[in-house]
C-alpha positions in Angstrom: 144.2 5.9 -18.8 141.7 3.9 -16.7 140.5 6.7 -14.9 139.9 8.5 -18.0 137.9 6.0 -19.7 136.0 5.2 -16.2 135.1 8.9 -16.1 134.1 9.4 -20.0 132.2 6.4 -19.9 130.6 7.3 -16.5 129.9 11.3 -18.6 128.0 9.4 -21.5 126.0 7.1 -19.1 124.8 10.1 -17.4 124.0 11.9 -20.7 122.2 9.3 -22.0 120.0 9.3 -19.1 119.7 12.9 -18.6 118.1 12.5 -22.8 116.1 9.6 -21.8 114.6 12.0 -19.4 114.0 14.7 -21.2 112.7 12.5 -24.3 109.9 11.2 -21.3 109.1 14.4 -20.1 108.6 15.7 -23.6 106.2 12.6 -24.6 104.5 13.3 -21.3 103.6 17.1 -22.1 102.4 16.2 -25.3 100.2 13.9 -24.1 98.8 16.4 -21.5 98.5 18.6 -24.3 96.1 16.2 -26.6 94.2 15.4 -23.5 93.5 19.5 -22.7 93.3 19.5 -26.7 90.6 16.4 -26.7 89.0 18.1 -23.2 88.7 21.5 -24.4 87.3 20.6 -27.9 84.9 18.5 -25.9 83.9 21.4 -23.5 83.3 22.9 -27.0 81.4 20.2 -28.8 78.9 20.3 -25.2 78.5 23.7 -26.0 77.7 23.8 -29.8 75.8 21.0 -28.6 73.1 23.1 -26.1 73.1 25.8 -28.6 71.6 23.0 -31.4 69.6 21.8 -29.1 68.1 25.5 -27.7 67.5 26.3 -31.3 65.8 22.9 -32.3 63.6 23.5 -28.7 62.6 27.4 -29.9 61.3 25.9 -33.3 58.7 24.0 -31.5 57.7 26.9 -29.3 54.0 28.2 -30.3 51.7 30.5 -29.2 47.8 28.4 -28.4 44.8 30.3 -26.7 47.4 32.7 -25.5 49.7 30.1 -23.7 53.3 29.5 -24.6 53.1 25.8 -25.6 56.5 23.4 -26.4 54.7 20.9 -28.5 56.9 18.5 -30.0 55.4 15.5 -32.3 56.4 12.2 -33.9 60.3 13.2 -33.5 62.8 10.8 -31.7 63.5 12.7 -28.2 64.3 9.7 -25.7 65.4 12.3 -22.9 65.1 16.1 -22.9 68.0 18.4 -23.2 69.2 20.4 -20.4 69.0 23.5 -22.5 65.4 23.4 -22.0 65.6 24.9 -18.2 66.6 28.2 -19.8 62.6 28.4 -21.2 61.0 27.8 -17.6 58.7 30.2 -18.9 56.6 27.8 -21.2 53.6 27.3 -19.8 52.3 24.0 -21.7 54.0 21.2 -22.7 52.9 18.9 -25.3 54.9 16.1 -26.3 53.4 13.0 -27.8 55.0 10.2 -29.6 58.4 11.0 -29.5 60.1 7.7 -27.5 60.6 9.9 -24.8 61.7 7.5 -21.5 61.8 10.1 -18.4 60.9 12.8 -17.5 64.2 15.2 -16.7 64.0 16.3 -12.7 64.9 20.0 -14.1 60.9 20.2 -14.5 60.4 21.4 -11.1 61.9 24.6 -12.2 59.0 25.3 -14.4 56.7 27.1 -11.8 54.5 28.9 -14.7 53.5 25.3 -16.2 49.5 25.1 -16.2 49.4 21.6 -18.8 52.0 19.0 -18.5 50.9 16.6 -21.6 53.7 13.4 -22.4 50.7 11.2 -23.9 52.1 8.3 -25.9 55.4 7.9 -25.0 57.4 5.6 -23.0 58.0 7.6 -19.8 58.5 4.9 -16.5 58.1 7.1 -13.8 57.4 10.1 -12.4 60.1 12.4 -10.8 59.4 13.9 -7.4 60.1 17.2 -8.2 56.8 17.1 -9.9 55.5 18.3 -6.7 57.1 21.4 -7.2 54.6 22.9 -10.0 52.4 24.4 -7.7 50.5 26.2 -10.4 50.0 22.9 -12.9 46.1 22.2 -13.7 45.9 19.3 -16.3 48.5 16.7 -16.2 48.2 13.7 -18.8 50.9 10.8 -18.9 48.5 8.2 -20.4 49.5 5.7 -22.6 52.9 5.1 -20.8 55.2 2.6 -18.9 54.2 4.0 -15.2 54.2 1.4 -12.5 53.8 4.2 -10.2 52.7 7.3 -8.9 55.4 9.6 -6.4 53.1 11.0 -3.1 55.0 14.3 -3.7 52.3 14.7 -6.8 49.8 16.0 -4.0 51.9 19.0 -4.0 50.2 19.9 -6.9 47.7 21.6 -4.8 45.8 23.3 -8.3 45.7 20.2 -10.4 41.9 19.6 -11.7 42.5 16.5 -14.0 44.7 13.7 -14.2 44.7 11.1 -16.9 47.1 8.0 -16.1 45.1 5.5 -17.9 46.7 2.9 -20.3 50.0 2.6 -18.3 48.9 -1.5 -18.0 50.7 -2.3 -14.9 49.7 0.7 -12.7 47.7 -1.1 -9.7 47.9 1.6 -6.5 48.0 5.5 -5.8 49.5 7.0 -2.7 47.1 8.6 -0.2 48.5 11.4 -0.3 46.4 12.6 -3.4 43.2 12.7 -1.8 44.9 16.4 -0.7 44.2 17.0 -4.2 41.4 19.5 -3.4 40.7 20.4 -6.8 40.9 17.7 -9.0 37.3 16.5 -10.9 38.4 14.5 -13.4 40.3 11.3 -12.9 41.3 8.6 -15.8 42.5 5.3 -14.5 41.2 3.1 -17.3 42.8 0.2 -18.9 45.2 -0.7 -16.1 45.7 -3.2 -13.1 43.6 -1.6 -9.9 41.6 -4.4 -8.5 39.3 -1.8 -6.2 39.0 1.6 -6.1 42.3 3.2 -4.1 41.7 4.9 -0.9 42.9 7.7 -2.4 39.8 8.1 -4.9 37.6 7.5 -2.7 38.8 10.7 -0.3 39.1 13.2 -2.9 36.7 15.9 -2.2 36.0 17.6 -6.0 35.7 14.5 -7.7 33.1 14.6 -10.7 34.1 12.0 -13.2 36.3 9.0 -12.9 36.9 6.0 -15.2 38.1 3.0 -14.1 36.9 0.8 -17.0 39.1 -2.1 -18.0 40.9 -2.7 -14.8 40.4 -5.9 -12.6 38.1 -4.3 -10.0 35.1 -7.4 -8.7 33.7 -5.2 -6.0 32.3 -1.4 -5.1 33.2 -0.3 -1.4 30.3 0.7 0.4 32.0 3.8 1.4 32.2 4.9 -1.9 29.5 7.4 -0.8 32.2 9.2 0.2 32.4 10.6 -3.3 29.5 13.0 -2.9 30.2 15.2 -5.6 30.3 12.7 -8.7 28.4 12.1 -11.3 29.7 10.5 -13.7 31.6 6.9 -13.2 32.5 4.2 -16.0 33.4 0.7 -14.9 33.3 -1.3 -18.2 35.0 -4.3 -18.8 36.1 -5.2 -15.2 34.8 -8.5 -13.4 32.4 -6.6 -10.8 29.9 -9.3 -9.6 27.4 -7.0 -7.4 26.9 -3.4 -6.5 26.3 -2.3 -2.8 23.5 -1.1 -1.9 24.7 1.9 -0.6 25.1 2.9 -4.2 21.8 4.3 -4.2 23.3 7.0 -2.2 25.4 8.9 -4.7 22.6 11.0 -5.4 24.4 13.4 -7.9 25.0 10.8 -10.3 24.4 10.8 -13.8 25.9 8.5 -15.6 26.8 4.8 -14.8 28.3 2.4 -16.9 29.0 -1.1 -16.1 28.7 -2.9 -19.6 31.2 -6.4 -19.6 30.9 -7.1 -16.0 29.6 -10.2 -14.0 26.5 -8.8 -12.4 23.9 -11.1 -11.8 21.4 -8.6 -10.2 20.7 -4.9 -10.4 19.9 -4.0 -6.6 16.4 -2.9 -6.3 17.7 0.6 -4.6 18.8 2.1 -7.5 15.3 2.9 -8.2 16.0 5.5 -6.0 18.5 7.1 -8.0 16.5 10.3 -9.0 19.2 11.7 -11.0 20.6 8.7 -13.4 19.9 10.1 -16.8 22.4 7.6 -18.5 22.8 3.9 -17.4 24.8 1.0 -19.3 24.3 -2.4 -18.3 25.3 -4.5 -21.4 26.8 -7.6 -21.5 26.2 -9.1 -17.7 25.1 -12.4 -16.8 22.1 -11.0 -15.0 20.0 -14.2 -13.8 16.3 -12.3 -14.4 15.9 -12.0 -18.1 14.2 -8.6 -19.0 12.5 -7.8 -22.5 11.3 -4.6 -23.0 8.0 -4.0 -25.1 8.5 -2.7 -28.6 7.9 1.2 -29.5 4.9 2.4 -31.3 7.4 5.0 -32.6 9.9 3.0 -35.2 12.2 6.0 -34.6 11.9 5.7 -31.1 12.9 2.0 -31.3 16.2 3.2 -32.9 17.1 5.4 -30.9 16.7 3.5 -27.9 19.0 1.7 -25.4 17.7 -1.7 -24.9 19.9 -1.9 -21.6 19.8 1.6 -20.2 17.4 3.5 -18.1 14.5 2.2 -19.2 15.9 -1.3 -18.9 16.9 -1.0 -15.6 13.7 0.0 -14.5 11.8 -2.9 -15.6 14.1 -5.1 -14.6 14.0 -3.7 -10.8 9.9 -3.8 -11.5 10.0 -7.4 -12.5 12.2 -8.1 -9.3 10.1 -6.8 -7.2 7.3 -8.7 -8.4 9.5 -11.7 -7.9 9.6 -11.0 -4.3 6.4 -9.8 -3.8 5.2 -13.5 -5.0 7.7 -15.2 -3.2 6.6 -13.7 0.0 2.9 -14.3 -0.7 4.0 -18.1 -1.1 5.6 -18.2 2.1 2.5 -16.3 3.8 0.5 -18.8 2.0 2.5 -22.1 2.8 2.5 -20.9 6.6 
């Protein structure tokens, strides 16, 4: 009787662990099955997911002086979608205002992209694969978070005009973009530059630069180097003199220097044959200048009581200062 009840017992022992087992096992497919179940219906939701976000990306698509532009305005679009390599035929993109926070490293793929325009948002930095758009002309990421600027940009070897200004703590640019052979118009205003990068200086096709409301307090004197410009603002800065070699940017046209700390206008600027438009407002220049009134009332309205005209008097009345200071001297000897 004992070895009957040792070996019934030892039968349901086994039984019940042989159900235990197969109760685990069928809790444990079922949980692989709601995790396939949750992963599936995710791969799914991704899916649905690039389609909404192809078909929201195709309603901004328009046609603009017969370029395809992605112009997207005043929406909340912190990062881009992926869905957007599949149009690397746009050839403009304009997105302003839209929160966007950086720029997606896809954008190298877009090698028919002439205008690159992310004014306004809130875009940090600058991927290296920007170097990759060979064929990009205009590229404006002003009124950002930038801090600063990848050397790989030089690889844009047809850019013609950058516009980084209002980025606030932007203070250097790689050397590497004076190979920027091209570009003729360069916006560095309202940042943190306290001179005028190397880089500027070297680049060969530059017409028009501002660098107004930085912290520049000095011109190099081999800003000469810039042979081809002619127009250059410098408002709002704390520049205290101008070198003389100034005088040798002969193409010139237009200089403004209004809320600096100049203190004298160098006497060879009156050899600056081709400054048509001059602004010296607002500097604590030591010879006070007044220019004689206009027989013309209209003429008196229409003029600029620190421009051209003003600097020329002023250099007059300098000269004259030292022409009487060295007859003193002559005189005393």
């Amino acid at each position: 009787m004992k070895a009957l009840a040792v070996c019934v017992g030892t039968v349901g022992a086994a039984k019940a662990l042989w159900e235990g087992r197969i109760q685990q096992l069928t809790e444990e497919r079922e949980r692989d099955e709601k995790r396939s179940g949750r992963k599936a219906l995710k791969g799914v939701t991704v899916v649905w997911q690039e389609r909404i976000n192809m078909a929201r990306l195709k309603e901004k698509v328009v046609n603009a002086e017969g370029r395809i532009v992605l112009k997207i305005e005043n929406e909340a679009w912190k990062s881009l979608p992926n869905a957007l390599q599949q149009m690397s035929y746009l050839q403009e993109w304009q997105i302003h205002r839209t929160g966007l926070e950086s720029i997606p490293r896809f954008v190298g793929v877009f090698d028919n992209l002439l205008v690159l325009d992310l004014s306004r948002n809130s875009v940090r930095e600058i991927p290296k694969e920007i170097g990759q758009l060979t064929k990009l002309q205009e590229l404006y990421i002003s009124y950002n978070r930038l801090q600063q600027i990848p050397h790989e940009l030089a690889g844009c070897k047809n850019l013609e005009k950058l516009d980084l200004a209002v980025n606030r703590e932007l203070c250097d640019l790689p050397e590497q973009l004076s190979q920027l052979q091209r570009l003729y118009h360069l916006d560095l205003s309202m940042n943190r530059f306290t001179c005028i990068p190397l880089a500027v200086i070297n680049m060969p096709a530059l017409e028009w630069l501002d660098m107004g409301s930085n912290k520049l307090q000095e011109l190099p004197d081999d800003m000469t180097r810039m042979e081809k410009l002619h127009t250059i603002w410098l408002q709002r800065n704390g520049i205290t003199h101008l070198p003389e070699t100034i005088s040798k940017l002969k193409n010139l046209s237009t200089l403004v220097l209004t809320s600096n700390k100049l203190q004298k206008i160098p006497v060879c600027m009156e050899e600056m044959f081709n400054l048509r438009f001059v602004n010296l407002r607002d500097n604590p220049l030591r010879l006070k200048v007044t220019l004689s009134e206009c027989a013309n009332p209209e003429e008196e309205e229409d003029r600029e009581l620190f421009g051209i005209e003003f600097m020329q008097a002023y250099i007059q009345e300098l000269k004259k200062q030292y022409s009487n200071l060295h007859l003193n001297t002559v005189s005393s000897n």
